[in-house]
PAZASE-326521 format. One record per residue (C-alpha): residue number from 1; x, y, z. Coordinates in Angstrom, 3 decimals, padded with zeros to 6 digits. Layout:
N
@pos = NUM | X = X | Y = Y | Z = Z
...
! end
This chain:
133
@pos = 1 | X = 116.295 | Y = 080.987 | Z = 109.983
@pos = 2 | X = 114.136 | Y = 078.414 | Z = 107.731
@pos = 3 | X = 110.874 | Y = 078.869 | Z = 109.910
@pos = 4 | X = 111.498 | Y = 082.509 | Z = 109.002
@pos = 5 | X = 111.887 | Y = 082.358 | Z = 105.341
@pos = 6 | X = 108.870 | Y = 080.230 | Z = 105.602
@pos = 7 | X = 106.715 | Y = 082.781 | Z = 107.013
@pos = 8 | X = 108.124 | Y = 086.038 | Z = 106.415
@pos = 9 | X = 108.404 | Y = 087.839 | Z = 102.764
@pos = 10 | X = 111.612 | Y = 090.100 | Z = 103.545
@pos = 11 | X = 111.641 | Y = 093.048 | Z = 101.406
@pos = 12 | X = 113.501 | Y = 093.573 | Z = 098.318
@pos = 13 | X = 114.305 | Y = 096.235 | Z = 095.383
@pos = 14 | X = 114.713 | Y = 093.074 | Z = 093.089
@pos = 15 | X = 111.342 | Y = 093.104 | Z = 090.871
@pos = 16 | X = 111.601 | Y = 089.335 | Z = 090.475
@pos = 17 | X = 112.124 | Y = 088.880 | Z = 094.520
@pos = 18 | X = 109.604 | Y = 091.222 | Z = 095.420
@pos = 19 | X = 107.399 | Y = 090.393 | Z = 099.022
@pos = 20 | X = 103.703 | Y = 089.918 | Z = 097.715
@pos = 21 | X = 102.010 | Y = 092.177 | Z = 099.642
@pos = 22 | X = 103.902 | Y = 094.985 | Z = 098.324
@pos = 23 | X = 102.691 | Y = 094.539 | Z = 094.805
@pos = 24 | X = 099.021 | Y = 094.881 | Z = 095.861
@pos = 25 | X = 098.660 | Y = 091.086 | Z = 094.499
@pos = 26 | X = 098.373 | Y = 089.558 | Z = 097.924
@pos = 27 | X = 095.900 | Y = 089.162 | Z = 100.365
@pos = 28 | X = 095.505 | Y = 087.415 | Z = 103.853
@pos = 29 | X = 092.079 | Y = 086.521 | Z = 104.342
@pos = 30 | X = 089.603 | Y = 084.141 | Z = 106.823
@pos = 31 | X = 086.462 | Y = 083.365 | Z = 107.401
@pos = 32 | X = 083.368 | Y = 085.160 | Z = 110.125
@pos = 33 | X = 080.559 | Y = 084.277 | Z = 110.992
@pos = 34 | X = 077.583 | Y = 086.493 | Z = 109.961
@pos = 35 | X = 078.176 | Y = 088.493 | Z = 113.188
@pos = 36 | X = 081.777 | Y = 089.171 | Z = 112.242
@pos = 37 | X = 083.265 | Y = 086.537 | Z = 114.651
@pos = 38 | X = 086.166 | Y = 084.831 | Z = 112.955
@pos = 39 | X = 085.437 | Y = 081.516 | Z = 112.750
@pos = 40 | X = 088.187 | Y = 078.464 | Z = 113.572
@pos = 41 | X = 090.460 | Y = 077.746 | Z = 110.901
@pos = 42 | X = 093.093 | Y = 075.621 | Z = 113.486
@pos = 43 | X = 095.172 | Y = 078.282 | Z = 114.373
@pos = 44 | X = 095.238 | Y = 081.884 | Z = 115.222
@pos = 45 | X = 095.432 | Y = 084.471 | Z = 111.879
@pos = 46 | X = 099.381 | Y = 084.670 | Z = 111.224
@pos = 47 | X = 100.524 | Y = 081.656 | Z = 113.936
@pos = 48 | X = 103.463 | Y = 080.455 | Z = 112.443
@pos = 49 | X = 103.631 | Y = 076.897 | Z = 112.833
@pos = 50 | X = 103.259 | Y = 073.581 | Z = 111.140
@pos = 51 | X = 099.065 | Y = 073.919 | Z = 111.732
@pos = 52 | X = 099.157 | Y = 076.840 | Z = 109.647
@pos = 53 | X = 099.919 | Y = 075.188 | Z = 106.678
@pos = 54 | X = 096.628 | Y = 074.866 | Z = 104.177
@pos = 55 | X = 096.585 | Y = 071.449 | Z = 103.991
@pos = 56 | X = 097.560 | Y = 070.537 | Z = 107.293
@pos = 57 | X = 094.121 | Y = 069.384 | Z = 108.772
@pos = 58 | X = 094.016 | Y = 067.235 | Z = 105.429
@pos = 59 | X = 096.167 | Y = 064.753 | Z = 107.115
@pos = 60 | X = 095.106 | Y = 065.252 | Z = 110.186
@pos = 61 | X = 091.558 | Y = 065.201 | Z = 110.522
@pos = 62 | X = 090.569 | Y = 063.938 | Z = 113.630
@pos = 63 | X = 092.339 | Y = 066.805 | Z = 115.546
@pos = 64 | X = 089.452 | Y = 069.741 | Z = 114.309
@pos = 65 | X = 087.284 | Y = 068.245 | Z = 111.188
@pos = 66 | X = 085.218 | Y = 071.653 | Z = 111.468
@pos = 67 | X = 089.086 | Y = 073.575 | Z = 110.727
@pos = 68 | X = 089.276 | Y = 071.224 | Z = 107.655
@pos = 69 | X = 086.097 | Y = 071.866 | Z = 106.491
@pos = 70 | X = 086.211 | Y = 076.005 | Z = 106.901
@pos = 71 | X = 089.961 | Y = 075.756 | Z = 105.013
@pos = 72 | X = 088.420 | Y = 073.513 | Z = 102.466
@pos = 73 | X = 085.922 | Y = 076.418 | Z = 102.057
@pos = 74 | X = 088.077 | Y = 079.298 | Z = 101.810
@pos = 75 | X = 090.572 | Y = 077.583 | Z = 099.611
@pos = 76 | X = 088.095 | Y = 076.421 | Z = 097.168
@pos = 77 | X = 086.250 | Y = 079.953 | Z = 097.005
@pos = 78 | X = 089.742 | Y = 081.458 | Z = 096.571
@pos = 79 | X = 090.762 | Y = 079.251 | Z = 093.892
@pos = 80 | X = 087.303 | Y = 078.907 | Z = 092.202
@pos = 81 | X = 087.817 | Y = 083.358 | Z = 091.568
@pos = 82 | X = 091.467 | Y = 082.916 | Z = 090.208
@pos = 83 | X = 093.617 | Y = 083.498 | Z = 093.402
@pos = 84 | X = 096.299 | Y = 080.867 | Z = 094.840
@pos = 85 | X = 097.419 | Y = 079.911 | Z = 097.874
@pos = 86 | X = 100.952 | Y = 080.176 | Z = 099.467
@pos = 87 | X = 100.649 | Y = 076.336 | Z = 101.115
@pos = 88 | X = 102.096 | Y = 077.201 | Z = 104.576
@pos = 89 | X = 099.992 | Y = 079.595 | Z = 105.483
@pos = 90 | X = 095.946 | Y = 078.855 | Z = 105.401
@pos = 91 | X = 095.543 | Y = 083.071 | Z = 104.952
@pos = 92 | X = 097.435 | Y = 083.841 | Z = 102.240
@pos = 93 | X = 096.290 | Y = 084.345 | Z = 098.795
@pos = 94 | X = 098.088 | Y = 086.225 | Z = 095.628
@pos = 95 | X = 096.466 | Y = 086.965 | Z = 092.333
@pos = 96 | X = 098.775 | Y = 088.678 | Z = 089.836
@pos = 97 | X = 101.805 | Y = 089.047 | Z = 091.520
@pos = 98 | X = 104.995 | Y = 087.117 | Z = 090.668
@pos = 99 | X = 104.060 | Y = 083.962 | Z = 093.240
@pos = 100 | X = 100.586 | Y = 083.411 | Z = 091.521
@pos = 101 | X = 102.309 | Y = 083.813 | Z = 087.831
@pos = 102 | X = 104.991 | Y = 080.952 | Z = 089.139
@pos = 103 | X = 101.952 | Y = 079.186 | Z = 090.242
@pos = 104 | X = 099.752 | Y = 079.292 | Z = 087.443
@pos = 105 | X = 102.903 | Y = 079.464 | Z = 085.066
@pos = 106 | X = 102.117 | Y = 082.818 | Z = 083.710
@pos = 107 | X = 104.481 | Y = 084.539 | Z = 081.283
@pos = 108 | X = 103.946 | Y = 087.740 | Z = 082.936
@pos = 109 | X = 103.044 | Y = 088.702 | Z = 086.304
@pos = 110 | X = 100.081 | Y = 091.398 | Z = 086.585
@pos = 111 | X = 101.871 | Y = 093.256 | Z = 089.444
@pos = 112 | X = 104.990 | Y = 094.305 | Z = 090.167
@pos = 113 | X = 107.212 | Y = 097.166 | Z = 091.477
@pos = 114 | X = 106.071 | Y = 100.424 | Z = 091.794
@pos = 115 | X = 108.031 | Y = 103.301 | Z = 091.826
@pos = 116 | X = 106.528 | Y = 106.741 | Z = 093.432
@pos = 117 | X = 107.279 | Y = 109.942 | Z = 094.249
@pos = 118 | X = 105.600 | Y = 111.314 | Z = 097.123
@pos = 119 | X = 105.839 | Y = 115.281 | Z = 097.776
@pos = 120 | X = 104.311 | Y = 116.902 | Z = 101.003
@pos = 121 | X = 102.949 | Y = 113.292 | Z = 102.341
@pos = 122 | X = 101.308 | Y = 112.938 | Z = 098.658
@pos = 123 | X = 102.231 | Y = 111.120 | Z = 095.681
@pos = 124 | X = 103.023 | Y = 113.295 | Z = 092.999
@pos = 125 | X = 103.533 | Y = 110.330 | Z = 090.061
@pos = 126 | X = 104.361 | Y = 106.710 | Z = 089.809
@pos = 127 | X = 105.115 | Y = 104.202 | Z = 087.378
@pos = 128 | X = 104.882 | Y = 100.811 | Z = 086.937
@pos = 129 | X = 107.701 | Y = 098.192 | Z = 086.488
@pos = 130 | X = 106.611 | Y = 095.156 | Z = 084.002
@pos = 131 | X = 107.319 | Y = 091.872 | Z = 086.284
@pos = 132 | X = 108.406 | Y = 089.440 | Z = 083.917
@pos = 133 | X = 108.615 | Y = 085.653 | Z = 085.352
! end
């Protein structure tokens, strides 16, 4: 159950529990080559294990130095345009949502709940909740 909670946002109605993604503030990401080809970042896109934690290569460098040095990339192009990481997983980066507003220790989170309605397969209105931290 803790290797889930690690990896896996479950859903929730609570605005200051919400799962990341759902707020439009989170985004998994990696890194191709110019062809497309994703590139080796240690582990496969959404592995959940103890590799796929950002700074994992960090203190193990002799096991894939190139993996360090593409994570090193990504993070610090991430972080250098105002995004943060979630540390366990290499992928994962939130800008105004409620974990980035923890993590930069924001007063106010950018994104939160929605609420729509949707008529005929269509949304007819929404409306934004306020996310306070």
């Amino acid at each position: 159950m803790q290797a889930t909670k690690k990896y896996v946002a479950f859903p929730s109605k609570d605005a200051a529990h919400l799962a990341p993604h759902l707020t439009g503030g989170a985004i998994d990401v990696t890194l191709a080559d110019v062809h497309g080809k994703a590139l080796d970042l240690g582990t496969a896109f959404d592995e959940m294990n103890e590799k796929s934690a950002t700074r994992y290569f960090e203190q193990h460098t002799h096991e894939n130095p190139l993996a360090c040095q593409y994570r090193r990339l990504l993070y610090n192009c991430m972080t250098l345009a105002g995004f943060t990481n979630y540390g366990e997983e290499w992928w994962h980066y939130d800008y105004g949502n409620l974990a980035w507003a923890r993590r930069v220790q924001a007063q106010v989170a950018r994104y939160g709940a929605v609420h729509a309605t949707i008529q005929n397969h269509h949304v007819k209105e929404f409306r934004f909740y306020e996310s306070l931290y």
